[in-house]
C-alpha positions in Angstrom: -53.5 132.8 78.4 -56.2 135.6 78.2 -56.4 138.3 80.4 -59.2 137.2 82.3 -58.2 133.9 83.3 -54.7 135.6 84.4 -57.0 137.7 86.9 -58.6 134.5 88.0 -55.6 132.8 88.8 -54.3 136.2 90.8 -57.7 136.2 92.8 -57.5 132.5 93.4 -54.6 133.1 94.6 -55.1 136.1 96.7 -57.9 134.0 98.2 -55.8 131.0 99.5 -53.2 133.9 100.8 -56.1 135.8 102.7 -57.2 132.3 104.2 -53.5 131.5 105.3 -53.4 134.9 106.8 -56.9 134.4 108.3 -56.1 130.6 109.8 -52.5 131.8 111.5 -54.2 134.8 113.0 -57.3 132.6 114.5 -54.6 130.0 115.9 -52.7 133.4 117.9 -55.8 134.1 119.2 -56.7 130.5 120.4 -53.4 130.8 122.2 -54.0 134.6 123.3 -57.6 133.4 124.6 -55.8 130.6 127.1 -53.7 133.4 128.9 -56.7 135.6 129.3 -58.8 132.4 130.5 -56.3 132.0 133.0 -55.1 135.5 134.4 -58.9 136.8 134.4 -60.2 133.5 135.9 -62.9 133.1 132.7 -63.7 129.5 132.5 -66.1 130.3 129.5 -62.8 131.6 128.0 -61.0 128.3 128.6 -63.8 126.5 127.1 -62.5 128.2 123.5 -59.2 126.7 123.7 -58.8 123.2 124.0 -61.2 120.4 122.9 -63.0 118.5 125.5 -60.5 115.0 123.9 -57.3 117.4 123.6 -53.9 115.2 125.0 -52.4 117.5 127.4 -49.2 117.0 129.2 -48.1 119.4 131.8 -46.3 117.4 133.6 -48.0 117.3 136.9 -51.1 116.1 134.6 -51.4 113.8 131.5 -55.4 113.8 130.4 -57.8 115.1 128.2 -59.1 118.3 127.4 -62.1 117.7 129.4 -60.4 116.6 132.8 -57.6 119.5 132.6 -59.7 122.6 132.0 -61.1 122.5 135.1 -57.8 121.3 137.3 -56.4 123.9 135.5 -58.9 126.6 136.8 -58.4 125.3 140.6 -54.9 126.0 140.6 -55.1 129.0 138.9 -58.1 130.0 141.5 -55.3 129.0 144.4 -53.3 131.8 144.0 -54.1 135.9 144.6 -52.2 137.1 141.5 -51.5 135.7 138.2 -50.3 136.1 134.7 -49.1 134.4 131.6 -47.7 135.5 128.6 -47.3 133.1 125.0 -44.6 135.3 122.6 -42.4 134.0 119.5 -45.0 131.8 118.1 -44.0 129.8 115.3 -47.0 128.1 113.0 -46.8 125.3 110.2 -50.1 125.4 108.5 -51.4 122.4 107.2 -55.3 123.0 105.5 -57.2 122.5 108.8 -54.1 121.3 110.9 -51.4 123.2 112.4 -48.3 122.6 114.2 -47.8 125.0 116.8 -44.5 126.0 118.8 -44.7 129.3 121.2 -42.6 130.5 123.9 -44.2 131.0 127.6 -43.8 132.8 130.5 -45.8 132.2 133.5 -45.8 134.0 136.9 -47.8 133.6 140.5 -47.6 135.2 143.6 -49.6 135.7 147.0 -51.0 137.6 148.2 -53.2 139.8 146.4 -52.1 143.4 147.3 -48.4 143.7 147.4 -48.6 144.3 151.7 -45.5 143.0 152.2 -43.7 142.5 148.6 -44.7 139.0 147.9 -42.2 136.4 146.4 -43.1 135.2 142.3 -43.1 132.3 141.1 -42.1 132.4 137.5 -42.0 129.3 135.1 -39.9 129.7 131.8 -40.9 127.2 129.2 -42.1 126.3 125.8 -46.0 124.9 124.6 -45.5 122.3 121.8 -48.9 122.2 120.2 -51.0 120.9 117.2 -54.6 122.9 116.6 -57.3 121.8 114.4 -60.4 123.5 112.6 -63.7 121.6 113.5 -66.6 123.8 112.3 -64.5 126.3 111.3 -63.3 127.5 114.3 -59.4 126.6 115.8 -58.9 124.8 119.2 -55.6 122.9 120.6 -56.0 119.2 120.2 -52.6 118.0 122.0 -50.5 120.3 124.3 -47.5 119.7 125.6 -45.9 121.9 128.0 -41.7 121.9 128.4 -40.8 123.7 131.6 -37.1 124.8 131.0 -36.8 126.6 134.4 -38.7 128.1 137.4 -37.5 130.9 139.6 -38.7 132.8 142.4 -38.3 136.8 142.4 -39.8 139.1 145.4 -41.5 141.9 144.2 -41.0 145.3 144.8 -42.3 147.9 146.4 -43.3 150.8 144.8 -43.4 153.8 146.5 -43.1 157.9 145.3 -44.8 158.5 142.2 -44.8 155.2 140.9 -47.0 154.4 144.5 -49.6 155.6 142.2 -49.8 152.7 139.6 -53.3 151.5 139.2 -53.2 148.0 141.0 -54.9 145.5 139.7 -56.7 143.9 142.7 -58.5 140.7 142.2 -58.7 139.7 138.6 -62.0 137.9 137.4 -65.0 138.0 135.3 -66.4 140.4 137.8 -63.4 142.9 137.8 -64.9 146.7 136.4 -62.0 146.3 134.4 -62.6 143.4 132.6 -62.9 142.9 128.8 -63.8 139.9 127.0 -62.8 141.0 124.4 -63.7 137.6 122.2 -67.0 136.5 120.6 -65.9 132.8 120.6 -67.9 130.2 122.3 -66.9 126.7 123.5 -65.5 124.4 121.0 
């Protein structure tokens, strides 16, 4: 084998390992995007996550994409504070396929402002999930949502220096502090 053709085969290679790389990173932030969707109340944001003919099961709702984005967005929209979090993601790449397995965390509480300590609702679970590329871009094509326990926890007052926390407030599109943070569009 000459030289040159060895260097071909390492840059083919390096190629396919950068595009692996590239995929699994895209699918974390199709999942990353669906937290932010909810906790910031962006349904533009939701729109980059699951296709309008996903199968989602939550439970409480077996549909399409199409039908559970904006169910979704109501009950997120009927409570003051939210926020989700998707860790320990585990991805089998398949070319334009992927089977997706990432552990969730997902809490609620009213009112808004902490006047008295409200009570949280947390939900401990796990999203079972396959993601395709269509046009080059990943979106979740079946969800499946496996609630392993829910809890409530009253929050606590802070008070002394940690009185001084910035609070949140409100969380939308609107906030000053909102970022978007994402160039993707709806699938």
């Amino acid at each position: 084998m000459s030289e040159s053709s060895d260097i071909q085969q390492r840059l083919g290679r390096l190629e396919q390992e950068v595009a692996g790389l590239l995929a699994l990173r895209e699918i974390e932030d199709v999942l990353t995007r669906y937290s932010r969707a909810l906790d910031w109340l962006d349904d533009a944001m939701l729109e980059t996550v699951f296709y309008d003919d996903a199968e989602i099961d939550y439970g409480f709702f077996q549909g399409n994409g199409r039908e559970f984005k904006p169910l979704l967005m109501q009950v997120e929209r009927s409570v003051g504070r939210r926020w989700h979090f998707t860790a320990q993601v585990k991805i089998a790449l398949d070319g334009d396929s992927a089977e997706v397995e990432s552990y969730n965390l997902s809490m609620a509480a009213e009112p808004v402002r902490p006047d008295p300590p409200a009570e949280f609702d947390q939900f401990f679970g796990f999203y079972a999930d396959r993601l395709l590329r269509r046009n080059g871009r990943w979106g979740i094509i079946r969800r499946r949502h496996l609630l392993l326990t829910a809890a409530k926890v009253r929050e606590s007052r802070l008070e002394g220096p940690f009185s001084l926390l910035n609070a949140i407030g409100p969380a939308s599109p609107q906030h000053p502090d909102y970022r978007r943070l994402s160039r993707a569009t709806a699938l």
